[in-house]
N, C-alpha and C positions, 0 to 999 in steps of 0.2 A: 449238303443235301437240301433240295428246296420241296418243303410243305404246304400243300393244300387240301382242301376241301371241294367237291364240288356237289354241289345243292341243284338236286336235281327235285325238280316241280312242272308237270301239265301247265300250272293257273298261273306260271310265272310272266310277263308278256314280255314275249318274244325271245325270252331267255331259258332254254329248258335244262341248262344243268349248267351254271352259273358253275366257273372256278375260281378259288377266292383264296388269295396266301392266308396260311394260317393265322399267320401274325394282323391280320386286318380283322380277323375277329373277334370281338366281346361278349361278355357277359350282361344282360338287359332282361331290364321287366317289363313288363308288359301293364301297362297302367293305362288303355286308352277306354275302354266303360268304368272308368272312377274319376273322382274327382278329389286331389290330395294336394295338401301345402309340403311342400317341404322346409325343416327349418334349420337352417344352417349355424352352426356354435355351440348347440345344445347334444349334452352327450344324450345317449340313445338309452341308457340306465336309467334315464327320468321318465321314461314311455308309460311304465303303469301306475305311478303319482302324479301327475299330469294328467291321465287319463280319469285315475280318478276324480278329480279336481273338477274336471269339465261336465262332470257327474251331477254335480253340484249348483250350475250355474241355470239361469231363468231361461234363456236363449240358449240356440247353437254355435255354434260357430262353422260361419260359411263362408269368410272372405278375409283378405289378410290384414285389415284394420282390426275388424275384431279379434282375430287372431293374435297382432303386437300386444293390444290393449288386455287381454287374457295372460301371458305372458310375464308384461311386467306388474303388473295385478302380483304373480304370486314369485315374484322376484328372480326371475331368471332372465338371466342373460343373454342376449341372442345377438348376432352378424346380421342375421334377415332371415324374411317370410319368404317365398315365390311359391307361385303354385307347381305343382310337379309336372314335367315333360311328360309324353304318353308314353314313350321308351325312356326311364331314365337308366340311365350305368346303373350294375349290379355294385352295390358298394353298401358299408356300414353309414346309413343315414337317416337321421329323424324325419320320419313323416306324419302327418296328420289326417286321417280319413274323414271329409266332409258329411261322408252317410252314414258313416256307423259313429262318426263322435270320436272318435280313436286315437291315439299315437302309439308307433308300435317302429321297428327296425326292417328297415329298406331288405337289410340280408335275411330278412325271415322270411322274405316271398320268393315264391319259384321264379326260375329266368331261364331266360331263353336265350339263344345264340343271336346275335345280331352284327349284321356289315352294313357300311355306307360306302356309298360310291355317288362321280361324279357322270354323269349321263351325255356330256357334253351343251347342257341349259341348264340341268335342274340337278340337285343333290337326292339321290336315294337311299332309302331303307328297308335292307331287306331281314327279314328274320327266318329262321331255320325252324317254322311252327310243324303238330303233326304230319301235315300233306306233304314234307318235304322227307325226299331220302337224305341222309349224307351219307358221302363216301369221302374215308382220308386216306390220301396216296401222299405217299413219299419216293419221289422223285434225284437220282441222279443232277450234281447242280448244270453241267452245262447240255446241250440241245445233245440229244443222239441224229435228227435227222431235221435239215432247215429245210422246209418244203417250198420255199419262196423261191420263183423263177424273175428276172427282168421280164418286164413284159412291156413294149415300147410303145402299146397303148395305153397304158396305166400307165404309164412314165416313173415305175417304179418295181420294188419287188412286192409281185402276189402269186397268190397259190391259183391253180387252176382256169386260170385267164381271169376272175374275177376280180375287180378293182378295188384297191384299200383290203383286199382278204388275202389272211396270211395264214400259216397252219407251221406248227412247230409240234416235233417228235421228243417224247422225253423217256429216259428206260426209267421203269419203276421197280423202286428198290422195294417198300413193301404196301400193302393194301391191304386197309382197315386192320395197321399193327401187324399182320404178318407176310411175312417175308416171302418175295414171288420171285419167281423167274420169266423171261421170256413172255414178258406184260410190258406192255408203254402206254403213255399217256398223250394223248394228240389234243392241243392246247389251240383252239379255233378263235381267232382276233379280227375283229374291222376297224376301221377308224370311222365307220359312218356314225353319225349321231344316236343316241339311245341304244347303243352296243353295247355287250361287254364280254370278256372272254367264257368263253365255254370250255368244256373237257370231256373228256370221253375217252374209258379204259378199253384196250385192246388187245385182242391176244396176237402172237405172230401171224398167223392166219388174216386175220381180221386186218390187220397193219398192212401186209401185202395185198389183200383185194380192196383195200381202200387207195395203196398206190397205184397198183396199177386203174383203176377207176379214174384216179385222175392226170394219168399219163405220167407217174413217176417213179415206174417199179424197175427195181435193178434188185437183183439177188446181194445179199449182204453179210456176211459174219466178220466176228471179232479177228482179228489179226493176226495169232499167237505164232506162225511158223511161216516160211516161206509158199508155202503152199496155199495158206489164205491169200498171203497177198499178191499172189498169182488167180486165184479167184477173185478178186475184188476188180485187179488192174481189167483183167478179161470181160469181166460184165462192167466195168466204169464203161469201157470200150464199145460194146456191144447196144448199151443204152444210146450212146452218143451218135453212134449211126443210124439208130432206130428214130431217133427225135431229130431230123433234120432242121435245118432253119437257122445254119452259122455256126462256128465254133463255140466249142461249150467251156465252160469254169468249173471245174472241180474246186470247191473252198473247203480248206482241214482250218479246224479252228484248236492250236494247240494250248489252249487256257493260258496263253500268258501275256494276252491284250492284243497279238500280232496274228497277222493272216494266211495262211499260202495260196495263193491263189493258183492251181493249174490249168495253165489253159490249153484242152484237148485238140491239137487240131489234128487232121487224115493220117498224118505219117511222122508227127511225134510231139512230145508234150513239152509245154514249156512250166517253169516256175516264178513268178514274184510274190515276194515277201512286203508286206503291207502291214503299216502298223504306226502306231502313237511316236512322230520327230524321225520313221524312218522308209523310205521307197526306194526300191532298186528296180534296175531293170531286167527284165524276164531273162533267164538262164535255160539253154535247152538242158533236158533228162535226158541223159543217154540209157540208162537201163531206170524203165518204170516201176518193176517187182521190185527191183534193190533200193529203191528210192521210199518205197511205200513202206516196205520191209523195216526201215531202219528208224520211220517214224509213226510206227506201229499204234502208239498211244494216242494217234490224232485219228480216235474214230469219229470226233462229229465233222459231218462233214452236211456242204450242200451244194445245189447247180444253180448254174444260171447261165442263160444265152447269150452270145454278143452278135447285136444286129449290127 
């Protein structure tokens, strides 16, 4: 099962509902109107003797010379001074507050959710403040539907003729903790610079007038008896005719590193098998429903043209 987040924000730029595996995000403070040391070796138990201590003294302390020199003044020990990052990691750590005179525990202050990412120049940080919805979907781990077509002016696979854009289907198991049906989650990629993947939850409805919008609708259900997959063969079929422009590729991705590739042509289907030390060459189907029927479990599938 693959876990995400997606951070949806108006004032994000150019990003409006950022999706971001769960495992990429942290726990962070929010420190960027203060100004704080942190000091590294010193347990956090020493916060209100210290504090006290600083009580005492003629001056403040505002900088990290005076700070060592304060320090070892009243015999403690320390690794080092640095001032504090403006986002630091949520964690059990001694700091020292420059405007209130203070030392107090990193974990005593509120945090916020925070992700970094690479932009393709620059490194980003985003946080998950008020203005931001979240929503946490769990996700099915492999793709329910690859929306990626060859397209021989993009010299590659993308969704919708657009170039470097890709759009991947994922069925969603549950949504915000409970358990849904007949939900998926369309997972929008570029490879242009300053991109990052988007998300957007849909229902059946909404999934089919999104394909067909962008010329990729074919009626679809799960497999379970011969009779699906005599509806599946009959609309794979019916779509292929409909989108002229070459023989088309039907790909089942059976989760075990290897590919099928069928390739539809007018008056019958072939098969090759593609995968990790292994290629053969294409095998005619003699009966389609029997062939689909018996490998039932490979619902993801995707298309793609051959010019």
């Amino acid at each position: 099962m693959k876990n995400f987040q997606i951070w949806e924000n108006t004032y994000l730029d150019d990003v409006k509902c950022m999706l971001i595996p769960t495992n990429d995000i942290y726990k962070a403070v929010d420190m960027y109107n203060v100004s704080c040391m942190v000091i590294n070796g010193v347990n956090v138990d020493l916060a209100d003797k210290l504090t006290e201590a600083v009580k005492n003294l003629d001056e403040q302390i505002n900088d990290i010379t005076i700070m060592e020199e304060f320090l070892t003044k009243q015999g403690i020990e320390f690794s080092s001074v640095e001032w504090l990052p403006d986002l630091p990691v949520y964690q059990k750590l001694l700091y020292f507050d420059t405007h209130n005179q203070q030392f107090d525990d990193l974990l005593l202050c509120d945090y916020v959710s925070a992700y970094n990412w690479w932009n393709g120049s620059n490194h980003k940080t985003e946080t998950a403040h008020d203005s931001i919805t979240v929503t946490i979907v769990d996700t099915e781990d492999d793709p329910y539907l690859d929306l990626g077509k060859w397209n021989h002016k993009c010299n590659g696979f993308c969704t919708g003729g657009q170039q470097f854009y890709h759009e991947v289907v994922y069925k969603v198991i549950n949504l915000d903790s409970e358990k849904v049906e007949d939900t998926y989650l369309l997972r929008c990629s570029s490879q242009w610079q300053d991109s990052h993947p988007q998300g957007v939850v849909m229902s059946k409805d909404e999934l089919d007038a999104h394909l067909e919008k962008i010329g990729y609708k074919i009626e679809f259900r799960e497999i379970k008896t011969k009779k699906d997959a005599k509806f599946f063969v009959e609309n794979v079929k019916k779509f292929a005719e409909k989108n002229e422009g070459g023989d088309w590729v039907l790909n089942l991705f059976p989760g075990t590193g290897s590919v099928y590739s069928i390739i539809i042509h007018k008056d019958h289907w072939e098969c090759e098998i593609q995968g990790e030390g292994m290629s053969a060459a294409p095998e005619t189907i003699s009966n389609e429903i029997d062939w689909i029927y018996k490998r039932k479990k490979m619902v993801n599938w995707s298309f793609a043209t051959v010019y």
